[in-house]
N, C-alpha and C positions, 0 to 999 in steps of 0.2 A: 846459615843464611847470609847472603852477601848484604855488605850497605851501599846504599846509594846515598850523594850526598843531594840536597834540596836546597834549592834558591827560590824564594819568591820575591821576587823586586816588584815594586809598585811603578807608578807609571814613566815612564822615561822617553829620551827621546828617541827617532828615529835612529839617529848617529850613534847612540851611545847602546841600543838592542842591538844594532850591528855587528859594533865593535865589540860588546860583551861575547855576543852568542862566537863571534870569532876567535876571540880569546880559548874561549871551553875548547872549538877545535884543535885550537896550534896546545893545548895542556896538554887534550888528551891522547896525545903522542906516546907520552911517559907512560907506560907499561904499571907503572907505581899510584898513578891517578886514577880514583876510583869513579864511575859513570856519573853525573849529574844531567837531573833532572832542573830546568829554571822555568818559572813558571810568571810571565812579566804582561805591562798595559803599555797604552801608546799614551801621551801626555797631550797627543793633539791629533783627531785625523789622517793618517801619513798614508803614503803609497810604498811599497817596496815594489821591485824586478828582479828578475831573477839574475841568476850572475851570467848567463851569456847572451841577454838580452841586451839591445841597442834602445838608448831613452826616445830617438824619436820614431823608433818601431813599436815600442810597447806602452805606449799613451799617446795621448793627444795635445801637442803641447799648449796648442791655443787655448784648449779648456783647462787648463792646470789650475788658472788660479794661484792661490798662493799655497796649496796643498804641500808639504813638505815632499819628497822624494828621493831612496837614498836606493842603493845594489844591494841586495842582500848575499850573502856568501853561498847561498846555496840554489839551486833553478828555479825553474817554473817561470810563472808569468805575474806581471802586472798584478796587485792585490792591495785593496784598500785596508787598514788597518781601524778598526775604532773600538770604542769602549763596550760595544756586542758581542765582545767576541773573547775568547781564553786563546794566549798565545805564551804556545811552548817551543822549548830549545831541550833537546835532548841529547848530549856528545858522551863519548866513550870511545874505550881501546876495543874493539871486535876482538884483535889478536889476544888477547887475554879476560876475555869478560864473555865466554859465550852464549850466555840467558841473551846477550844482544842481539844476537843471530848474526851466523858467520857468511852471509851473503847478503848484500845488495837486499836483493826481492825479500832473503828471509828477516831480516832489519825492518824493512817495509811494513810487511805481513804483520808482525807481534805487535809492532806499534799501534798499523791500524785496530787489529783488535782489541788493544787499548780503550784509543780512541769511543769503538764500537759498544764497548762495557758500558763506557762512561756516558753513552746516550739511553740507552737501553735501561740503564740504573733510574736515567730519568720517565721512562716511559714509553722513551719511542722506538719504533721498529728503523730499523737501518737495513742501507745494504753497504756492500764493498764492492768497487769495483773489482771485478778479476782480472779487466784488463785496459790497454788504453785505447778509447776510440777515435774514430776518423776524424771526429772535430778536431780533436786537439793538437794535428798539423798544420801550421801554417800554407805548407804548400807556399809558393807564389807571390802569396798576396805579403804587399808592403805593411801592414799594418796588424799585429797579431793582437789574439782575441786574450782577454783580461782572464785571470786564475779562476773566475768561478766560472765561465762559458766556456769551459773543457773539465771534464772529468777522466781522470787518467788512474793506471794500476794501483790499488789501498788504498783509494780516495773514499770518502762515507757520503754518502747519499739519503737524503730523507725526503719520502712523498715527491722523489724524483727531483730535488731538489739538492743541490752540491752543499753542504755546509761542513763538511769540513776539508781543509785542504795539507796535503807536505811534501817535501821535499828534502832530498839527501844529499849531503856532497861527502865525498869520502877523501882522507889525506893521509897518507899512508895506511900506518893502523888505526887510522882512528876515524871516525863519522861525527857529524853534527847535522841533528835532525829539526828541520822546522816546520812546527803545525801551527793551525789553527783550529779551533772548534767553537761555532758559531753559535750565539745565544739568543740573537735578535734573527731576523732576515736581513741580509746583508743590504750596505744602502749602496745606490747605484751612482759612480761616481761622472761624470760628463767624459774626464780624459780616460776612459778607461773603456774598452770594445765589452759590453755586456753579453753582447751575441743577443738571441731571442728575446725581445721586449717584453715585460709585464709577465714574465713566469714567477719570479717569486712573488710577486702580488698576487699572486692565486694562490699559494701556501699559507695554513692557519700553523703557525709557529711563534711560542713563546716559552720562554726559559726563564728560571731565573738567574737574577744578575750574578758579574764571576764572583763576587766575594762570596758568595751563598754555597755556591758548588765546587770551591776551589778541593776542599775536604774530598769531594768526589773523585775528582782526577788526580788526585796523589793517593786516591787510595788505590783506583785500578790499574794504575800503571805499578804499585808496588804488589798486588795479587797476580796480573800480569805477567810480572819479570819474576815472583817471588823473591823479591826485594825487601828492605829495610830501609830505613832512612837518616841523615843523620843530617838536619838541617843546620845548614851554613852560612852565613851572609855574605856577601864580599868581604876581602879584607883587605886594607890598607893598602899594603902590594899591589895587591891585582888590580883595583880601581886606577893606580897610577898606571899601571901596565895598559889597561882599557882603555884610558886619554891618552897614551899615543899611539893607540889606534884609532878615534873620531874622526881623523882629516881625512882617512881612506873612506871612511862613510860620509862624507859629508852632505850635505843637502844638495842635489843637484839641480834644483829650483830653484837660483839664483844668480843674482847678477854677473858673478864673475866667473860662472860655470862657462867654459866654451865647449860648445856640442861637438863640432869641428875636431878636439882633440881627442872626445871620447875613446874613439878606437871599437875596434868589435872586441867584447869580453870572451 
């Protein structure tokens, strides 16, 4: 049985899930690096976007508020981060680790079944999407609709309701996968396009909180992949490694952010 290694980090910030979860990417390059699973909280409210999203396409900046706001390294859209919700980073070498699945869709696929174990275990009936729908193009319009008003390919669906969401970015041989799986009903942020008003307020959903089911999801992702584990914390090294990457995440919710320089991602 192969091992995986395990991180569970406690809550941190915006900048610093970025640059960690980036870190695991540019590792797991090394053919020698074994898959890590991180399994971490937000320390405050935050917004991520996806990485080829423009900040004044994918929120609203007049309702930002002082919500934090950083790029994440990997796609998708607009996504509020809070204490509701279990949020994972899963990176590895595909070329040499193939329980990962050696394709794109097949990475996807295992994952979201993962994911699906791990609702199911609690009670509730799921779906997956098979594929991605019409919503989830922008099309045209200036202003694109937030991560949970599009449901897209391995996304999980409950009582027609999006709660969980991921995204892949692939570098060479290696991927880093980021999810979330939702414990609360997601809260509806102002800067952020909900799409349809008042649907998860029709959904009866409650979970318990993540410290309670953490157990749960490091178990099906290791029955999942038929994995092992060999939990690791940072070490020394790599946290110093991880703070100088911060500045590339930094809060883009801020005064000395200039929009103008952004660039398209």
């Amino acid at each position: 049985m192969k091992v995986w290694r395990l991180i569970i980090d406690g809550a941190g910030s915006a900048s610093f899930n970025m640059a960690a979860d980036t870190f695991l990417l540019e590792n797991a390059e090394n053919p020698q690096t074994e898959p890590v699973l991180r399994l971490y909280g937000w320390d405050k409210p935050s917004i991520t976007i996806g990485y080829h999203q423009r900040l004044d396409r994918a929120i609203r900046l007049e309702a930002l508020g002082d919500t934090p706001v950083v790029r994440r390294p990997t796609g998708g859209r607009a996504l509020l981060h809070d204490s509701g919700e279990i949020t994972y980073a899963l990176a590895g070498n595909y070329h040499v680790n193939n329980e990962l699945g050696e394709t794109l869709q097949g990475s996807c696929q295992n994952i979201a079944e993962a994911v699906a174990f791990f609702y199911q275990r609690l009670g509730w009936t799921v779906d997956i999407c098979p594929k991605d729908t019409p919503v989830a193009l922008s099309g045209g319009s200036r202003e694109q609709k937030g991560c949970l008003a599009t449901v897209s390919r391995h996304e999980i669906t409950i009582n027609g309701c999006k709660m969980a969401a991921g995204a892949q970015r692939r570098y060479g041989p290696s991927f880093l996968h980021h999810g979330i799986m939702r414990l609360r009903l997601p809260v509806m942020h102002p800067a952020i396009n909900h799409g349809e008003p008042g649907r998860y307020q029709r959904a009866a959903f409650l979970l318990p909180p993540p410290t309670e089911v953490l157990p749960f999801v490091i178990d099906v992702f290791a029955r999942r992949f038929a994995v092992g584990w060999r939990k690791r914390p940072w070490t020394g090294t790599e946290l110093e490694a991880i703070g100088e990457r911060i500045e590339d995440f930094a809060d883009m919710n801020r005064s000395n952010f200039v929009l103008n320089n952004e660039g398209d991602k």
